[in-house]
Residue frames relative to the residue before (quaternion, step in Angstrom):
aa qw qx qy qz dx dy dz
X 1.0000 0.0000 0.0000 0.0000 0.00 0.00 0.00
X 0.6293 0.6171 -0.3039 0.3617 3.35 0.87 -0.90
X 0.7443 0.3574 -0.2784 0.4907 3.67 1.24 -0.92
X 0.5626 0.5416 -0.4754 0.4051 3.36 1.08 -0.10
X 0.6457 0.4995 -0.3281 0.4753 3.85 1.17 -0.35
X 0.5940 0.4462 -0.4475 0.4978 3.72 1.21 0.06
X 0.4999 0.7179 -0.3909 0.2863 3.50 1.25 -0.56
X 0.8564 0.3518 -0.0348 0.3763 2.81 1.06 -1.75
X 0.5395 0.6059 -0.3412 0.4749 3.08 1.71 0.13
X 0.4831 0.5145 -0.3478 0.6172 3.80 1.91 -0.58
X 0.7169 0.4388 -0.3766 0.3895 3.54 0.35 -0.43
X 0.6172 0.4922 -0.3369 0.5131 3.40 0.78 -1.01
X 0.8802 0.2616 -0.2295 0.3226 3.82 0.20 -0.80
X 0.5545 0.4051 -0.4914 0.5357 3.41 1.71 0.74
X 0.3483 0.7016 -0.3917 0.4827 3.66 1.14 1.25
X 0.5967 0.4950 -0.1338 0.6173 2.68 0.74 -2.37
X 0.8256 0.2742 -0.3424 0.3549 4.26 0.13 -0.53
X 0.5881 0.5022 -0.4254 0.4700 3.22 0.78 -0.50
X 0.5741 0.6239 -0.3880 0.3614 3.92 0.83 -0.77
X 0.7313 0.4876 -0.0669 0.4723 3.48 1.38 -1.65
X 0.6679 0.3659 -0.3181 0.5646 3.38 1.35 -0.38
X 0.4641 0.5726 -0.4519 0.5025 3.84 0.93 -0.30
X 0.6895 0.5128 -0.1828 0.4777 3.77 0.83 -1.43
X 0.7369 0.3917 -0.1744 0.5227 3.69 1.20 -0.31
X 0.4216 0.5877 -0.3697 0.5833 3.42 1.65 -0.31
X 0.8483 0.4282 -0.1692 0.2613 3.28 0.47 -1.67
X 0.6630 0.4996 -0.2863 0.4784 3.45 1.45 -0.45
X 0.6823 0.5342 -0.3565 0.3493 3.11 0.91 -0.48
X 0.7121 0.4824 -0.2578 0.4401 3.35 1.71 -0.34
X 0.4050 0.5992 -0.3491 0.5958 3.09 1.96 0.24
X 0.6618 0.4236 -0.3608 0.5024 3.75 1.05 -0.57
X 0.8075 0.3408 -0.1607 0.4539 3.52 0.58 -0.71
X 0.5013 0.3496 -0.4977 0.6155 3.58 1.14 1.15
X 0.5621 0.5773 -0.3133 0.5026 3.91 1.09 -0.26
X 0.6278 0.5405 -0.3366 0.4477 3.98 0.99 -0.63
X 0.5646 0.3092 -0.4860 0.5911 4.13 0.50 -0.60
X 0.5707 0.6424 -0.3682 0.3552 3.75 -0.06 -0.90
X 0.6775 0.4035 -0.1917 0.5844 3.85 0.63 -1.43
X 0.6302 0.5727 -0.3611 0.3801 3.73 0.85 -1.40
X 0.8357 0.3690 -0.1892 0.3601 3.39 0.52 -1.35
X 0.5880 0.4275 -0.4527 0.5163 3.71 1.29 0.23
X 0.6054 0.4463 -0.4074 0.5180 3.96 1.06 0.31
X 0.4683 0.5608 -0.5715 0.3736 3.65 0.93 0.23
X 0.1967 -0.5809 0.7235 0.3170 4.14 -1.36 1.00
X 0.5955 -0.5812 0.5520 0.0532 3.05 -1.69 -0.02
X 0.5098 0.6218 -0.0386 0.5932 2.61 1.31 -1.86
X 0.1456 0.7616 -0.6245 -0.0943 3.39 -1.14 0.93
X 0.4075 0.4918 -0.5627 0.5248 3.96 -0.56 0.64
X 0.7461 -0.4277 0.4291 0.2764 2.85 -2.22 -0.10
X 0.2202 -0.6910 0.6542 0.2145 4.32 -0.41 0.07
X 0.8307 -0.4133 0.1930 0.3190 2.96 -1.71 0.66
X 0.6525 0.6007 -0.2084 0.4123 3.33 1.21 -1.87
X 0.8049 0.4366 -0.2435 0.3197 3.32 0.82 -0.85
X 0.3733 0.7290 -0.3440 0.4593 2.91 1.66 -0.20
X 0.7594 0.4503 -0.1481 0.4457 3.26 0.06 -1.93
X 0.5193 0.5621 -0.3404 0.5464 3.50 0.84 -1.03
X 0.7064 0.2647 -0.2828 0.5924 4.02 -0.22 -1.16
X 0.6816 0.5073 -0.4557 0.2655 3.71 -0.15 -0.27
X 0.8242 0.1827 -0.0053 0.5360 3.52 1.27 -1.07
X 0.5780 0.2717 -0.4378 0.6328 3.19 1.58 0.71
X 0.5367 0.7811 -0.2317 0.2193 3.49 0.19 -1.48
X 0.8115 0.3241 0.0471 0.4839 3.33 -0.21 -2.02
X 0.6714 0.3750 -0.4000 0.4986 3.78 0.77 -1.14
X 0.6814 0.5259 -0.4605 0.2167 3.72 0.48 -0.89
X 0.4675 0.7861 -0.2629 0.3073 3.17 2.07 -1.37
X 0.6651 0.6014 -0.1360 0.4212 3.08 1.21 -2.01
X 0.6833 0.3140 -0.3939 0.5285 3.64 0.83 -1.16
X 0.5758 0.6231 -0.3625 0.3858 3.61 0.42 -0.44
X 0.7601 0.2516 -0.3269 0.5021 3.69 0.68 -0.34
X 0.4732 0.5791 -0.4636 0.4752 3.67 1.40 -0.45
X 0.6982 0.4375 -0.3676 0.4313 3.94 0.43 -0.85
X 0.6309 0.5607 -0.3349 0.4188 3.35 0.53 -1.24
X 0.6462 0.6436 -0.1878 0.3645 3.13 0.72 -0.86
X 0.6230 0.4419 -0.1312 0.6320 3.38 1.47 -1.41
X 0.5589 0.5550 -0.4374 0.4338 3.37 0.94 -0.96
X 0.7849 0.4576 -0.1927 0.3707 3.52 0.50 -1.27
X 0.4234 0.7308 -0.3115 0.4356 3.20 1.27 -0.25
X 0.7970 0.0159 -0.0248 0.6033 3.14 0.24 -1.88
X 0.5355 0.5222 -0.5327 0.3959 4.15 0.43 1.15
X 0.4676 0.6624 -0.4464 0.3786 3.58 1.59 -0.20
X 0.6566 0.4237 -0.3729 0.5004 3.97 0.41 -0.15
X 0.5454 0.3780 -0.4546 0.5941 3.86 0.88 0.09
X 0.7515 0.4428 -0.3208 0.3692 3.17 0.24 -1.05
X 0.7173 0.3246 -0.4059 0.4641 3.82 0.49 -0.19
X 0.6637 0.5818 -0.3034 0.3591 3.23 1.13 0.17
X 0.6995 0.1268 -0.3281 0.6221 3.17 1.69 -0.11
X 0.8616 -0.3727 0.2738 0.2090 3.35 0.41 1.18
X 0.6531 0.4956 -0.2411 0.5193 3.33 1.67 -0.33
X 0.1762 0.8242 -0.5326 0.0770 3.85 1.12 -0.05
X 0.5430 0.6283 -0.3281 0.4503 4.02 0.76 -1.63
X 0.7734 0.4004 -0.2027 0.4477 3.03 -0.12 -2.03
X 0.5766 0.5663 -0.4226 0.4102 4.23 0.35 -1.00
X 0.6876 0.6392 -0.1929 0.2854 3.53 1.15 -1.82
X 0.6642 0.5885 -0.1411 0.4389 3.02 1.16 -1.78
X 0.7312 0.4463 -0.1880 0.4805 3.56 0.70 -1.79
X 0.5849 0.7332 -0.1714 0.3016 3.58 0.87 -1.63
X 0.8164 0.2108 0.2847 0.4561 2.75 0.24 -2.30
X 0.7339 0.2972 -0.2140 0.5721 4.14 0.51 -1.08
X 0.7869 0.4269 -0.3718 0.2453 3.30 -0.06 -0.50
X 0.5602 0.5432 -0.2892 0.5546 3.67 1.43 -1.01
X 0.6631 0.5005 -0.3422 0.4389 4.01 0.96 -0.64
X 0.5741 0.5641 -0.3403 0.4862 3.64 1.89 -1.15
X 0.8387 0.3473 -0.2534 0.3344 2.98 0.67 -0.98
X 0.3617 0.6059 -0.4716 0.5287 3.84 1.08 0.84
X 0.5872 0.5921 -0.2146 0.5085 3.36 1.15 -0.92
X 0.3814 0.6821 -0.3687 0.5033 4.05 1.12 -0.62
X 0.5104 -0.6405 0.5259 0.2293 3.60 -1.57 1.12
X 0.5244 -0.4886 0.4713 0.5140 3.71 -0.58 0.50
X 0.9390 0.0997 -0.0006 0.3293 3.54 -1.31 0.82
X 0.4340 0.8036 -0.2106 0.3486 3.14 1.65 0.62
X 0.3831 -0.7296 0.5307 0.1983 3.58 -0.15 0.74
X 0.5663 -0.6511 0.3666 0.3478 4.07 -0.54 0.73
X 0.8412 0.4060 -0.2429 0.2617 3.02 1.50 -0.24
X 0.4331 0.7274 -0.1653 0.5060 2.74 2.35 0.01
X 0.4696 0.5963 -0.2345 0.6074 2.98 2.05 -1.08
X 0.7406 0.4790 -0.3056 0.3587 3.92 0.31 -1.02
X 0.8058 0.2519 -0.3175 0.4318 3.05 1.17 -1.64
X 0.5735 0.5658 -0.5232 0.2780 4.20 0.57 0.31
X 0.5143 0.5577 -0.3978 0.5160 3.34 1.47 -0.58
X 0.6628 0.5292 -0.3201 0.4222 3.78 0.77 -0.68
X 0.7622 0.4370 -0.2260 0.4207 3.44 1.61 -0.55
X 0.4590 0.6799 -0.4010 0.4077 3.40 1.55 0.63
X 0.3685 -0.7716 0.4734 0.2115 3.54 -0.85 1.05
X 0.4547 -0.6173 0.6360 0.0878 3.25 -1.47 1.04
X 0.0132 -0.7484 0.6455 0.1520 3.78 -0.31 0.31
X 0.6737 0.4936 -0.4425 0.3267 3.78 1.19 0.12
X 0.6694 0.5239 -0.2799 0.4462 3.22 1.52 0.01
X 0.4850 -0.6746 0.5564 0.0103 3.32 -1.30 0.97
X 0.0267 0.6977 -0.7150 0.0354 3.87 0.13 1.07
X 0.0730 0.6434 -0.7611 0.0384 3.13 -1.77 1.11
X 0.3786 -0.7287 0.5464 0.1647 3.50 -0.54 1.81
X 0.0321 0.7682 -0.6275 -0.1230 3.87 -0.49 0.23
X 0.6378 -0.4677 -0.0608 0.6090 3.59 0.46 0.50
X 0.7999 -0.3666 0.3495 0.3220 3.39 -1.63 0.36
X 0.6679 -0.4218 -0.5857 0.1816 2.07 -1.32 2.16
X 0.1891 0.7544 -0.5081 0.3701 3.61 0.55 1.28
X 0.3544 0.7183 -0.5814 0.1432 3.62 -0.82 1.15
X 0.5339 -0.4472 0.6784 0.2341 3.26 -1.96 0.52
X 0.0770 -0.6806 0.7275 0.0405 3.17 -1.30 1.20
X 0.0791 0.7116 -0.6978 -0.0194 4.10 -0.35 0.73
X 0.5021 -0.5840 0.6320 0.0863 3.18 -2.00 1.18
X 0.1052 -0.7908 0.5456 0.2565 3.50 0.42 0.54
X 0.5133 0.6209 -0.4727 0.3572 4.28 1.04 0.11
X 0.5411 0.6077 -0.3039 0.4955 3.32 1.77 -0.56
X 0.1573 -0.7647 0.5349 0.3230 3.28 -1.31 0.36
X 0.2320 -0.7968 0.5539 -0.0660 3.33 -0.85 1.69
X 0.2538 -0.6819 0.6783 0.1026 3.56 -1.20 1.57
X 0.0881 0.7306 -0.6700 -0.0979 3.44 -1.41 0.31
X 0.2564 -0.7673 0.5862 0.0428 3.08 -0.35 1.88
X 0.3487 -0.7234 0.5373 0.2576 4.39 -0.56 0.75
């Protein structure tokens, strides 16, 4: 009697797993046909900054920006004797000192790339665009003085 009760107790609990791993098979593929689905109701639409982000960079953002280029700034100050000593002064400048100032310079509430492509949409009246064939162009400075001989 005794082995017929171990029988049925190996049987019952390679059930009891297969039941729980069938149940774990199955959710997880219920999670991962659910993810494009989640993905595509978190897409914005909207490109630029939105109100929230605005306010948000305005009274969180910009002041932190500020303490950030005031330090950098000191940083660079007193790291500029290492730095011309080992040769790295530029690099100290750039990281230190230009960027934290570039970034103050950012649209209220702007993503780095939203910032690039509106700055990318401001006209130049001093420049000359001359498509020559696609995505090929002539960029003339019209402040320059420029011969064109035919």
């Amino acid at each position: 009697m005794t082995v017929k009760a171990k029988n049925q107790r190996t049987v019952k609990q390679s059930t009891v797993k297969q039941s729980v791993f069938t149940v774990a098979v199955s959710l997880g593929l219920m999670a991962a046909s659910m993810q494009p689905a989640l993905a595509a109701i978190e897409i914005d639409e909207a490109f630029g900054p939105s109100y929230d982000t605005m306010v948000v960079d305005t009274v969180v953002g910009k002041p932190l920006q500020l303490v950030s280029a005031v330090a950098g700034t000191a940083a660079y100050i007193v790291s500029l004797p290492f730095s011309l000593i080992g040769g790295n002064a530029d690099q100290a400048q750039q990281k230190l000192f230009v960027e934290p100032w570039d970034a103050m310079g950012r649209c209220l509430g702007c993503t780095v790339a939203e910032d690039n492509y509106y700055k990318s949409q401001v006209v130049d009246n001093n420049v000359v665009r001359i498509v020559v064939d696609q995505p090929s162009e002539i960029l003339i400075n019209t402040n320059d003085y420029v011969v064109v001989t035919p």
